[in-house]
Jmol script that loads the backbone (N, CA, C; Angstrom):
load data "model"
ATOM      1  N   UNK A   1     -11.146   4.652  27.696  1.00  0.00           N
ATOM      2  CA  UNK A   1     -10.469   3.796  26.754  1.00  0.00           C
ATOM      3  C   UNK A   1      -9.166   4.452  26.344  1.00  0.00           C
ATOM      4  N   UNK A   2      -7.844   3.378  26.226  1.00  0.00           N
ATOM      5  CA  UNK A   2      -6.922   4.161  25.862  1.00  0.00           C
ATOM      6  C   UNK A   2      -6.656   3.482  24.530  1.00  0.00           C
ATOM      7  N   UNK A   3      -5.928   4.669  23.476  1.00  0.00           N
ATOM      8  CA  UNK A   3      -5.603   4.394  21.715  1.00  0.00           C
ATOM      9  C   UNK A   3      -4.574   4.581  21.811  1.00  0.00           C
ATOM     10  N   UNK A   4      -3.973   3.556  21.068  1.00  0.00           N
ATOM     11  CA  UNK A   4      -2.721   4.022  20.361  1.00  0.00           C
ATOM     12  C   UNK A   4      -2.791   3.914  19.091  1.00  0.00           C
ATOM     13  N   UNK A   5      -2.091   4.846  17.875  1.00  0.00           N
ATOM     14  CA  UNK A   5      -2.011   4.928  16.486  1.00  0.00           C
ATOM     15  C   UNK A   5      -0.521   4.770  16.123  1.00  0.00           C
ATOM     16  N   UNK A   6      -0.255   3.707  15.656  1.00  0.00           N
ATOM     17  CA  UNK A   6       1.094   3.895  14.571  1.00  0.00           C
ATOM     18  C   UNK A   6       0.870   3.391  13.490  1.00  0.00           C
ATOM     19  N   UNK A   7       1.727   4.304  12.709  1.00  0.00           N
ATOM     20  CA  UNK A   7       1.986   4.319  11.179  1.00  0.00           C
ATOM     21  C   UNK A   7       3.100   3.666  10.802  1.00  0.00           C
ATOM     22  N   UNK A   8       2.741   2.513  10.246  1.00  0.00           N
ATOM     23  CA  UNK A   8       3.975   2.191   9.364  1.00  0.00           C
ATOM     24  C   UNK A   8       3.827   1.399   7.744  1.00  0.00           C
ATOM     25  N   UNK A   9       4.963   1.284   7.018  1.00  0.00           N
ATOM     26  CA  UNK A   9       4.667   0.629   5.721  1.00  0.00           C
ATOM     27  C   UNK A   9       3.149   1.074   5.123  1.00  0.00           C
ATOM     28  N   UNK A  10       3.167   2.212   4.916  1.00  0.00           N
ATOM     29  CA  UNK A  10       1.458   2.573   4.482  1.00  0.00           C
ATOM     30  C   UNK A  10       0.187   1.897   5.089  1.00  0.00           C
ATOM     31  N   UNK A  11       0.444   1.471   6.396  1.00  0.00           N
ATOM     32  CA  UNK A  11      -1.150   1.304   7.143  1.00  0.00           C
ATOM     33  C   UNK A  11      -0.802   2.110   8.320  1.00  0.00           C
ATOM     34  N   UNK A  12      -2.358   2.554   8.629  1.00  0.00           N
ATOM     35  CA  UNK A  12      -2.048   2.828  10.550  1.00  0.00           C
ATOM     36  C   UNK A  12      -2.967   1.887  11.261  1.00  0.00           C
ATOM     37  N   UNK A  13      -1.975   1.308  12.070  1.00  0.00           N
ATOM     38  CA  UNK A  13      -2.582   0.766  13.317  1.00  0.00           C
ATOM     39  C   UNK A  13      -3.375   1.513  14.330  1.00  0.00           C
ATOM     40  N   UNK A  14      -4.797   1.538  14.742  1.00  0.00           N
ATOM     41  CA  UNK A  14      -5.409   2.218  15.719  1.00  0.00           C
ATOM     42  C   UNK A  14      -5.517   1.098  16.697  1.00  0.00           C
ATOM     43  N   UNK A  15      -4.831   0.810  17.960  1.00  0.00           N
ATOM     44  CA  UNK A  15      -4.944  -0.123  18.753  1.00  0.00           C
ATOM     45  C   UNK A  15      -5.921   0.540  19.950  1.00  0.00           C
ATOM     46  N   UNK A  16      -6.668  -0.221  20.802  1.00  0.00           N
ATOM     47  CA  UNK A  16      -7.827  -0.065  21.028  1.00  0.00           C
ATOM     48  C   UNK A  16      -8.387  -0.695  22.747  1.00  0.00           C
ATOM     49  N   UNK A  17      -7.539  -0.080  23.768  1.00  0.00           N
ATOM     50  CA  UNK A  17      -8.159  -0.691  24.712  1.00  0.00           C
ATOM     51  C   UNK A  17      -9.052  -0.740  25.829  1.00  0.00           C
ATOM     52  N   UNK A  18     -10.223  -1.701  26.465  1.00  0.00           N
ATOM     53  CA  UNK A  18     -11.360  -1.452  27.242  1.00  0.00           C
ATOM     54  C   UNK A  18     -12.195  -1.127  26.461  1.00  0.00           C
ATOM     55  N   UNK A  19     -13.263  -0.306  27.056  1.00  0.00           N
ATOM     56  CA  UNK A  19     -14.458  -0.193  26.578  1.00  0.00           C
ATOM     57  C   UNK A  19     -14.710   0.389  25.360  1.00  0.00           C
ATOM     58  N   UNK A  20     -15.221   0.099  24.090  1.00  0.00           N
ATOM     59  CA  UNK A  20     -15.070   0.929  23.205  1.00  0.00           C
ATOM     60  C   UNK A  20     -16.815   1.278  22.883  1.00  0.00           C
ATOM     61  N   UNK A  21     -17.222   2.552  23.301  1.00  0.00           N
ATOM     62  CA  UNK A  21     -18.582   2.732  23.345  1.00  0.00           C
ATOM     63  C   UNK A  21     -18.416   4.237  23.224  1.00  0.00           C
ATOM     64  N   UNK A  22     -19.638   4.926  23.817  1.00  0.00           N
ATOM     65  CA  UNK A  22     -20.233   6.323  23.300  1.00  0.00           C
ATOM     66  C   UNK A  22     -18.891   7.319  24.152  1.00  0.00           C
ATOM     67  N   UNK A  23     -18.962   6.773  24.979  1.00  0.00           N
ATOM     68  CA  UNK A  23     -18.086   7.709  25.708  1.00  0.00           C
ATOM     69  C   UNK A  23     -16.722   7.827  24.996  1.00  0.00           C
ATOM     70  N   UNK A  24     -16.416   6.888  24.339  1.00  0.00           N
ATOM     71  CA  UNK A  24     -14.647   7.455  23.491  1.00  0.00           C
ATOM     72  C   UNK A  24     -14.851   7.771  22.168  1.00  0.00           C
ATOM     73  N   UNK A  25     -16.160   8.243  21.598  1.00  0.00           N
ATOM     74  CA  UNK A  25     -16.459   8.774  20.184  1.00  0.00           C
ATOM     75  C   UNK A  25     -15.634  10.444  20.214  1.00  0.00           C
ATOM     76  N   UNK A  26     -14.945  10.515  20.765  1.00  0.00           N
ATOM     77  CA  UNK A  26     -14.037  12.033  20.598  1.00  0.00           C
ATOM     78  C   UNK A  26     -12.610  11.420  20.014  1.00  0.00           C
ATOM     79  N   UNK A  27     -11.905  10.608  21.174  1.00  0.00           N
ATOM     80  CA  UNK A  27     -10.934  10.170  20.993  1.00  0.00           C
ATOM     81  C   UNK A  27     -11.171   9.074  20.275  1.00  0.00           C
ATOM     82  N   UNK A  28     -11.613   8.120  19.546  1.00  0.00           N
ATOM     83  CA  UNK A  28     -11.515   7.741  18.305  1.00  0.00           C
ATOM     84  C   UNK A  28     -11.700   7.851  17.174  1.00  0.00           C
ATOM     85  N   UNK A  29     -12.546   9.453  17.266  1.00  0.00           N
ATOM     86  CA  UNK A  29     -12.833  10.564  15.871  1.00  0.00           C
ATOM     87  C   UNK A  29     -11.353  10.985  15.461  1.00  0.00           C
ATOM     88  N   UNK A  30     -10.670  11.634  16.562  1.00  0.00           N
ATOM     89  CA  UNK A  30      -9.521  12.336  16.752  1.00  0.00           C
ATOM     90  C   UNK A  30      -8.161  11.128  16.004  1.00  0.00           C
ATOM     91  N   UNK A  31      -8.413  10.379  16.544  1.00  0.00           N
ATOM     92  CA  UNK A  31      -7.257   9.070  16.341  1.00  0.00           C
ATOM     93  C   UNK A  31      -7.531   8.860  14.744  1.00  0.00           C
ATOM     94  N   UNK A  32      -9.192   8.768  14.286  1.00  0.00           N
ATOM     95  CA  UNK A  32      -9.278   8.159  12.796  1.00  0.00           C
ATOM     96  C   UNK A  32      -9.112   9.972  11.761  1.00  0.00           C
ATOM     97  N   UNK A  33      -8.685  10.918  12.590  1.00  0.00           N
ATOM     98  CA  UNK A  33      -9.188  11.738  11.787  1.00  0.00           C
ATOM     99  C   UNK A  33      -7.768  12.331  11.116  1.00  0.00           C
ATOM    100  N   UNK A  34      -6.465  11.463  12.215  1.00  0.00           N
ATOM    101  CA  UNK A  34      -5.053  12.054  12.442  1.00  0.00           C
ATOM    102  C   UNK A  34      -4.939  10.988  10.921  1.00  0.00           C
ATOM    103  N   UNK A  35      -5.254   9.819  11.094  1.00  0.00           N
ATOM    104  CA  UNK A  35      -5.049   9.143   9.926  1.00  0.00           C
ATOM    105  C   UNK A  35      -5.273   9.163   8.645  1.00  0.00           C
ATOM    106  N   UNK A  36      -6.503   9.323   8.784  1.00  0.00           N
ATOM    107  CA  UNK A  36      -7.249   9.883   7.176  1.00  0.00           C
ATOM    108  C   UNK A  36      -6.768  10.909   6.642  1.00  0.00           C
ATOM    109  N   UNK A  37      -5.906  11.614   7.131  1.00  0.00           N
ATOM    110  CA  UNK A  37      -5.780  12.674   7.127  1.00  0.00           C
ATOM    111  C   UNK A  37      -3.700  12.218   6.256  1.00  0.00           C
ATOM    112  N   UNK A  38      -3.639  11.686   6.812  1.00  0.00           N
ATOM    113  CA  UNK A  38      -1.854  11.197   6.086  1.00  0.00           C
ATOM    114  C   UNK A  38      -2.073  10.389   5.295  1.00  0.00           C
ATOM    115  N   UNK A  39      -1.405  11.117   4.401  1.00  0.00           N
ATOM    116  CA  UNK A  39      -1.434  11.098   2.643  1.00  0.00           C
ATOM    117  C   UNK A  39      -0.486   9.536   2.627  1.00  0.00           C
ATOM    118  N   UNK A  40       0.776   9.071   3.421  1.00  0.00           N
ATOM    119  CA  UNK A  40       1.493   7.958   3.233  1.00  0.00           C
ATOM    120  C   UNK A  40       0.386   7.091   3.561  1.00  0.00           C
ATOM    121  N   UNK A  41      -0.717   6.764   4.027  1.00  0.00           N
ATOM    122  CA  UNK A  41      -1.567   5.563   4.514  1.00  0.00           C
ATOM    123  C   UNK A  41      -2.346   5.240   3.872  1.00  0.00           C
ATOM    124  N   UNK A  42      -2.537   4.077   3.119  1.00  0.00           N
ATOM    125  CA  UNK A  42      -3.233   3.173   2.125  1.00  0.00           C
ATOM    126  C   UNK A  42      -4.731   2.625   3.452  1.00  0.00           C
ATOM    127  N   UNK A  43      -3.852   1.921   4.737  1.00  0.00           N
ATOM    128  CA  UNK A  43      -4.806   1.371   5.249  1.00  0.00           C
ATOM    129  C   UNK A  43      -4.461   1.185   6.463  1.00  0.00           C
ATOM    130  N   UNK A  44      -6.182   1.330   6.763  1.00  0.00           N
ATOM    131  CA  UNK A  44      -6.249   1.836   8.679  1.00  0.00           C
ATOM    132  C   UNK A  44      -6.982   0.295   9.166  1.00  0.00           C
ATOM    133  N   UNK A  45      -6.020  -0.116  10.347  1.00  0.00           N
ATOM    134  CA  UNK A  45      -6.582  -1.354  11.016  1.00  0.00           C
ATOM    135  C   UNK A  45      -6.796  -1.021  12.446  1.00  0.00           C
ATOM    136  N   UNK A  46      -7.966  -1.375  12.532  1.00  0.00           N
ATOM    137  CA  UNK A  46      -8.472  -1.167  14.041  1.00  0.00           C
ATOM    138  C   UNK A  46      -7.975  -2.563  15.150  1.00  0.00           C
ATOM    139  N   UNK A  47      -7.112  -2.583  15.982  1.00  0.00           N
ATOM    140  CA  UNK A  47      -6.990  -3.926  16.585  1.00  0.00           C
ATOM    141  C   UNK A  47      -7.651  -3.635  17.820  1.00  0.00           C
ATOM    142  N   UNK A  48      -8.799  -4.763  17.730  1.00  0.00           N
ATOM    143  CA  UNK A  48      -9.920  -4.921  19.170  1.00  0.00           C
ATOM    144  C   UNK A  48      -9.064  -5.822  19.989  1.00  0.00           C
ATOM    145  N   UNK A  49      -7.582  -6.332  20.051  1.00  0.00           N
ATOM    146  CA  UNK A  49      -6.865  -7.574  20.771  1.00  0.00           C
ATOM    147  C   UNK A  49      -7.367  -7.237  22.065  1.00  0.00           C
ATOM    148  N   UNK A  50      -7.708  -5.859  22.664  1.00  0.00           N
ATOM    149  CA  UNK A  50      -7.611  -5.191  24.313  1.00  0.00           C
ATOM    150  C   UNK A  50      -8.942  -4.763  24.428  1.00  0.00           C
ATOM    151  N   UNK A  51      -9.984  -4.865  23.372  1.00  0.00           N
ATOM    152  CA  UNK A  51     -11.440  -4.470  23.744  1.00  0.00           C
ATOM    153  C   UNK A  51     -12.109  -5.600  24.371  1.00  0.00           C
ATOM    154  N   UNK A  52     -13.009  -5.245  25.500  1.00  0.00           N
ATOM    155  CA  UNK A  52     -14.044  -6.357  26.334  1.00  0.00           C
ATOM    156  C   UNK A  52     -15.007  -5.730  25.750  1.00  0.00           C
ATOM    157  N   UNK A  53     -15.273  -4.613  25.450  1.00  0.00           N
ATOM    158  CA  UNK A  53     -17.000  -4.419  25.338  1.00  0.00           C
ATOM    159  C   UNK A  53     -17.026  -3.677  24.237  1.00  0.00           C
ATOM    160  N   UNK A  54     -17.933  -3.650  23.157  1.00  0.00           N
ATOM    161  CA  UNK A  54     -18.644  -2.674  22.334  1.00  0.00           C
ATOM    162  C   UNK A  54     -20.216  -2.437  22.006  1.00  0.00           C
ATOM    163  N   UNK A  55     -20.354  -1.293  22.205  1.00  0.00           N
ATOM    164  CA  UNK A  55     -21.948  -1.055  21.855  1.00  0.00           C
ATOM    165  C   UNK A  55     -22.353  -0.978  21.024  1.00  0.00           C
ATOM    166  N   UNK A  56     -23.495  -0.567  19.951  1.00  0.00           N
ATOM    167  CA  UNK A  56     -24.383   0.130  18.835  1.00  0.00           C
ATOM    168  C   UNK A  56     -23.201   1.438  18.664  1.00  0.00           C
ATOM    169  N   UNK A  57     -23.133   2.187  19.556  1.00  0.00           N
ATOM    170  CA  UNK A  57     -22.686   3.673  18.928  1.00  0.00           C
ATOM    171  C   UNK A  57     -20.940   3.028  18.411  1.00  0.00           C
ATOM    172  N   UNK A  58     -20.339   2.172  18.508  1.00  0.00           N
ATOM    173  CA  UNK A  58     -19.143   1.873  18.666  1.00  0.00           C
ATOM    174  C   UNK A  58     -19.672   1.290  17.200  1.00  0.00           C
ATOM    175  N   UNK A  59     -20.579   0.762  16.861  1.00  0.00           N
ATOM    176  CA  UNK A  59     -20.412  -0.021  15.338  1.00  0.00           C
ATOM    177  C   UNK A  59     -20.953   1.037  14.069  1.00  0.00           C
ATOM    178  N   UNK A  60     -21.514   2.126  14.989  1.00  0.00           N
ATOM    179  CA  UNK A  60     -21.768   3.380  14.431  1.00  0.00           C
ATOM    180  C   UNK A  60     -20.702   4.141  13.911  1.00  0.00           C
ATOM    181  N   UNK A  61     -19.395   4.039  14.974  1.00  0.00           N
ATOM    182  CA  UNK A  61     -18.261   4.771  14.345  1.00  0.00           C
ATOM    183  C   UNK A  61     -17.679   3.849  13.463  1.00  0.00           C
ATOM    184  N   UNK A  62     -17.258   2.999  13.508  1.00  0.00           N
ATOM    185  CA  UNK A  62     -16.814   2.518  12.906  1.00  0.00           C
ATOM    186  C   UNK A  62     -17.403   2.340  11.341  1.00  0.00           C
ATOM    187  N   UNK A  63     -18.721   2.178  11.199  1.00  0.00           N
ATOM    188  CA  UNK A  63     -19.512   2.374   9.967  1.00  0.00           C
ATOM    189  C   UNK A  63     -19.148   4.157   9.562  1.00  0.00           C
ATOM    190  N   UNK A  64     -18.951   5.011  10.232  1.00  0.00           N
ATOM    191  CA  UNK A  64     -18.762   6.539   9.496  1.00  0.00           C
ATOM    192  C   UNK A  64     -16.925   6.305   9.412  1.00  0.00           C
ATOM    193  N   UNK A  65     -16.254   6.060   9.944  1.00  0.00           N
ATOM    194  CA  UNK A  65     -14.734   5.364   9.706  1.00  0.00           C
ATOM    195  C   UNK A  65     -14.530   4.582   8.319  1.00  0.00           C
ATOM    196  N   UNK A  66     -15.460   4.063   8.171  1.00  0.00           N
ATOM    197  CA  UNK A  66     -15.633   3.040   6.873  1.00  0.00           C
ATOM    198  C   UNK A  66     -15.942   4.277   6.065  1.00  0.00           C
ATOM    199  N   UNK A  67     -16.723   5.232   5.975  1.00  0.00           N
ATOM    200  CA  UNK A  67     -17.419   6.074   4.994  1.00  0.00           C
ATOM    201  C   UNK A  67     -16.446   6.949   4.287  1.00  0.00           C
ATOM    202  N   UNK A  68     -15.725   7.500   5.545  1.00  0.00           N
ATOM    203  CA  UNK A  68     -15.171   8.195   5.513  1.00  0.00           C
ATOM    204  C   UNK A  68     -13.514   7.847   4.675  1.00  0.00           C
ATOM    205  N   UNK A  69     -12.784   6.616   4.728  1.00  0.00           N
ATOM    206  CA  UNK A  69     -11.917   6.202   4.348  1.00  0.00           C
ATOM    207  C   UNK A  69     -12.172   5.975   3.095  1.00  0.00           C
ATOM    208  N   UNK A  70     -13.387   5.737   2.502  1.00  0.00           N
ATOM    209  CA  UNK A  70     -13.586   5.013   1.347  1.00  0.00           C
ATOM    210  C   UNK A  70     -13.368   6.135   0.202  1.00  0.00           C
ATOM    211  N   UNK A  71     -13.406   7.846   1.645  1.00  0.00           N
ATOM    212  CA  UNK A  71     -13.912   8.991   0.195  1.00  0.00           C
ATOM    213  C   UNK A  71     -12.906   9.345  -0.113  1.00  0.00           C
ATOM    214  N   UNK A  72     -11.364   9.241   0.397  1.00  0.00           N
ATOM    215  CA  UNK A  72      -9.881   9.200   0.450  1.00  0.00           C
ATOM    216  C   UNK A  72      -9.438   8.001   0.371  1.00  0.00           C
ATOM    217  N   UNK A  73      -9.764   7.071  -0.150  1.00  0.00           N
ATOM    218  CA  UNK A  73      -9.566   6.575  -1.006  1.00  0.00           C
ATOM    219  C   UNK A  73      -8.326   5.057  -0.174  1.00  0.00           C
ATOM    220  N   UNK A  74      -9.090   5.104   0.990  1.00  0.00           N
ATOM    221  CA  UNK A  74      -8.570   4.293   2.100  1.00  0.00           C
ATOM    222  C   UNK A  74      -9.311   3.238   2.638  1.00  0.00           C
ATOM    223  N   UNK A  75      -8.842   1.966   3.169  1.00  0.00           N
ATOM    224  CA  UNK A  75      -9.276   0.712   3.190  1.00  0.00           C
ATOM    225  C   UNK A  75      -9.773   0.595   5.318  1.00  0.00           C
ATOM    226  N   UNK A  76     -10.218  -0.186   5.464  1.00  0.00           N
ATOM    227  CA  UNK A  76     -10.598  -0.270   6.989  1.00  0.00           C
ATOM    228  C   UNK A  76     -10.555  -1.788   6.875  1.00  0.00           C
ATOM    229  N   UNK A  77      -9.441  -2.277   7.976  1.00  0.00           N
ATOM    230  CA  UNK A  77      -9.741  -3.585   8.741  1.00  0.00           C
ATOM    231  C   UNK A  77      -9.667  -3.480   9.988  1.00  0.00           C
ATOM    232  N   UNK A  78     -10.445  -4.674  10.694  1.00  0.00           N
ATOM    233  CA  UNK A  78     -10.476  -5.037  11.610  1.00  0.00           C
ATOM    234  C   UNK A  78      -9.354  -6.276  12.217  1.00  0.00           C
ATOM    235  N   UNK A  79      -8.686  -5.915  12.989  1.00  0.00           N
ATOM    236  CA  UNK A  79      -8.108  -7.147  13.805  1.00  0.00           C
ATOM    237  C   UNK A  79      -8.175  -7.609  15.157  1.00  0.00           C
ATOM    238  N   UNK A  80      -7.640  -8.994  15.111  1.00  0.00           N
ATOM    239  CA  UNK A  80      -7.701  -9.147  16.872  1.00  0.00           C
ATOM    240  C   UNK A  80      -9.409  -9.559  17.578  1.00  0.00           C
ATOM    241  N   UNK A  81     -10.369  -9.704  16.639  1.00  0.00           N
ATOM    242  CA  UNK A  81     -11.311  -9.899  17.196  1.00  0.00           C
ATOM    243  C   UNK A  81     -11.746 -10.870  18.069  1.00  0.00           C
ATOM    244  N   UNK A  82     -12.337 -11.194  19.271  1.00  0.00           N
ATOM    245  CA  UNK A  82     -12.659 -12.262  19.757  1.00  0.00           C
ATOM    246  C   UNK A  82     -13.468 -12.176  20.922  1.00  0.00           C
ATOM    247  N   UNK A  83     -13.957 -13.105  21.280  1.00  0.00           N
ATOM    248  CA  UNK A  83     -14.633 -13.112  22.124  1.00  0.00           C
ATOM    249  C   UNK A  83     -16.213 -12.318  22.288  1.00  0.00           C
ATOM    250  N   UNK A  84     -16.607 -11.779  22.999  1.00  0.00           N
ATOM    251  CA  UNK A  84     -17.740 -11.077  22.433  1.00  0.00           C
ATOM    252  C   UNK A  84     -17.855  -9.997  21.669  1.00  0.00           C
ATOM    253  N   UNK A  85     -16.497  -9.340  21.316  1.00  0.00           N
ATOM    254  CA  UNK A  85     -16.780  -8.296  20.520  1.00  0.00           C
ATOM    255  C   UNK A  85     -16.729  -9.030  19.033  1.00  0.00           C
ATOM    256  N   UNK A  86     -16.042  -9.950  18.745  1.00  0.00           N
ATOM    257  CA  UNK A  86     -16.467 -11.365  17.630  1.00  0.00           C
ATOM    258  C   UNK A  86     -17.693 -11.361  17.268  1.00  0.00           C
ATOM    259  N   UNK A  87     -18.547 -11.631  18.349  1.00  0.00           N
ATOM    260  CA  UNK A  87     -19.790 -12.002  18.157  1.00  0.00           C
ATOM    261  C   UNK A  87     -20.934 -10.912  18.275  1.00  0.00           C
ATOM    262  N   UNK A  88     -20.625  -9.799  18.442  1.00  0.00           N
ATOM    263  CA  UNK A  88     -21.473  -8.177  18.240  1.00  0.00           C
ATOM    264  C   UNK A  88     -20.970  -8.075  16.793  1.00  0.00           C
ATOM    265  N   UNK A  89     -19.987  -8.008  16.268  1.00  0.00           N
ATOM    266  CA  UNK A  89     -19.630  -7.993  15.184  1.00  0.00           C
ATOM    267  C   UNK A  89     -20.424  -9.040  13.922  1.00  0.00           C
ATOM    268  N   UNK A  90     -20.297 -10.346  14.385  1.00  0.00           N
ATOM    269  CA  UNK A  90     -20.893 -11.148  13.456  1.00  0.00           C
ATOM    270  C   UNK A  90     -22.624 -10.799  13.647  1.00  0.00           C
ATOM    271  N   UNK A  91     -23.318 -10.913  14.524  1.00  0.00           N
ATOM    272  CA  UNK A  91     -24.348 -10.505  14.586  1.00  0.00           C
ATOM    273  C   UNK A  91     -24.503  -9.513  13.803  1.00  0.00           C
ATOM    274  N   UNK A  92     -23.792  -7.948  13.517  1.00  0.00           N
ATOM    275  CA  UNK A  92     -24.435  -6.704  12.995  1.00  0.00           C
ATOM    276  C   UNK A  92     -24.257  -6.907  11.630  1.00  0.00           C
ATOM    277  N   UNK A  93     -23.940  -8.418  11.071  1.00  0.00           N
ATOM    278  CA  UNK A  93     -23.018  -8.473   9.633  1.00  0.00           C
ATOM    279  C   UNK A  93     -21.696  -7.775   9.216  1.00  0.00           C
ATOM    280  N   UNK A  94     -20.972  -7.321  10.113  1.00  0.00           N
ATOM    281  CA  UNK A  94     -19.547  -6.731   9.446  1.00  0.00           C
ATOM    282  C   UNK A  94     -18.868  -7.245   8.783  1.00  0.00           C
ATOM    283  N   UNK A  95     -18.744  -8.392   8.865  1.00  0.00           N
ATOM    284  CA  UNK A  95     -18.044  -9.429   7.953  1.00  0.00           C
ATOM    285  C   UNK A  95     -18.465  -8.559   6.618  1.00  0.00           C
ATOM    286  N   UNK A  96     -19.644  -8.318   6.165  1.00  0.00           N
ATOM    287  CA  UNK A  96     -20.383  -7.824   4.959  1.00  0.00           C
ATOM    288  C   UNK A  96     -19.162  -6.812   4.505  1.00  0.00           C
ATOM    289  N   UNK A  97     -19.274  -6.191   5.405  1.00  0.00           N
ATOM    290  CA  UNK A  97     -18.711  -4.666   5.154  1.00  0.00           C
ATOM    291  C   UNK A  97     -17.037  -4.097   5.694  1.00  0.00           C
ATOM    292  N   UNK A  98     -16.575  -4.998   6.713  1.00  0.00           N
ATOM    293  CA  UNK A  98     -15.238  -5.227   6.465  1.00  0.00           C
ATOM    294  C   UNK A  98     -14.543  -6.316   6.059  1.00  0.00           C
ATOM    295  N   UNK A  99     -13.131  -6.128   6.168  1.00  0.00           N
ATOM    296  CA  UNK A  99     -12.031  -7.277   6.308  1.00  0.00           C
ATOM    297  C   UNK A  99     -11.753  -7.382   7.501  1.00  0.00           C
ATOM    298  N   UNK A 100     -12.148  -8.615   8.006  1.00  0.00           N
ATOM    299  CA  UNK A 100     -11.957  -9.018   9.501  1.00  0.00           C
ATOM    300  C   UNK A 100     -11.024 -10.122  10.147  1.00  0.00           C
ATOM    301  N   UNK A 101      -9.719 -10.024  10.676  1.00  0.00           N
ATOM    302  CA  UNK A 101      -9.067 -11.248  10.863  1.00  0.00           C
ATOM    303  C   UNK A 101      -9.049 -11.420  12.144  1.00  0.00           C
TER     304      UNK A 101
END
end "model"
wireframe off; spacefill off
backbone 0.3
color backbone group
């Protein structure tokens, strides 16, 4: 999977493409960890526009991404959703627990 992160106007964009599963839990630790980590960023949006697939461990990070933002005092959305990663999403209830557009 390849990431890209930009920062601008106090959010970072983590853009997000192919498979997003167990195998890129390094490089999307690394990507959410560059962020959380800058003091200018209010809020981190994940855009799935380029994801086909996500697993359990992929809604796993994203639930410790959520944990973790909340303790710095930082927001998590989701964008770009569709298609079946839409519907892994609505199934696990995220709607609950993020902002999803």
């Amino acid at each position: 999977m390849k990431m890209n992160v930009l920062n601008t106007n106090g959010k970072a964009r983590i853009t997000l493409h192919g498979r997003f599963d167990f195998n890129t839990h390094r490089d999307f630790k690394s990507s959410c960890d560059s962020v959380l980590g800058a003091t200018d960023v209010a809020t981190i949006e994940i855009d799935f526009g380029q994801v086909v697939y996500l697993d359990s461990s992929a809604l796993g990070m994203l639930l410790l991404l959520k944990e973790k933002a909340e303790h710095v005092n930082k927001s998590v959305t989701l964008t770009n959703c569709h298609g079946t990663v839409q519907q892994v999403l609505e199934i696990a209830n995220f709607g609950r627990l993020f902002t999803i557009h």
